[in-house]
C-alpha positions, 0 to 999 in steps of 0.5 A: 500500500502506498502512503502518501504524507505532506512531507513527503509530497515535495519528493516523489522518490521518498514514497515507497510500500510499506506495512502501517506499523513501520515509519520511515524512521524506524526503518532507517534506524534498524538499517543504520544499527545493522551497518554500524555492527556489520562494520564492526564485526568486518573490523574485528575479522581484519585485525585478526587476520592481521595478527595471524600473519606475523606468525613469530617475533623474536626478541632478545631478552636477558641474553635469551632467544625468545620466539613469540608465537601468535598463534597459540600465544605462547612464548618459546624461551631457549636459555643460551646456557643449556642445550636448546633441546632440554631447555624449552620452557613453555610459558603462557603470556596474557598479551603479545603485544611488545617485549615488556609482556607480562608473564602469568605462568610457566611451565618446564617441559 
């Protein structure tokens, strides 16, 4: 059914079928929302492909080779004082973000 208001009369292109419950407000505002999310969720994805393609930093801390991986988010610790295959300790970081990451636990493998 085609509607007909005084304000919308100036622009013939403006008039369009609708249902009696939906204003033309109501169905511009949903539609905004919906972009603003769609948008947001898009954002989200890049940064986190992103993230995946630096698949590891290493970084020099204390005279030991540290390789952080993205992936997993776990940081890979080779002492340069034992053998390297002996002396890999696993540790869980909560961010990988610069070389000062904090440490929450570790564990010796």
């Amino acid at each position: 059914m085609i509607r007909s208001s005084p304000q919308l009369d100036h622009n013939p292109s403006m008039k369009f079928s609708k249902p009696d419950n939906v204003t033309y407000n109501d169905k511009r505002r949903r539609t905004k929302t919906l972009h603003f999310y769609r948008a947001r969720r898009k954002s989200h994805i890049d940064n986190r492909i992103d993230n995946r393609r630096e698949k590891s930093n290493i970084v020099n801390v204390n005279s030991a080779r540290v390789t952080i991986d993205s992936f997993s988010q776990t940081l890979l610790l080779a002492t340069p004082m034992f053998d390297a295959r002996c002396c890999l300790i696993r540790l869980q970081i909560t961010n990988v973000w610069k070389s000062s990451n904090v440490i929450s636990r570790g564990n010796l493998y």
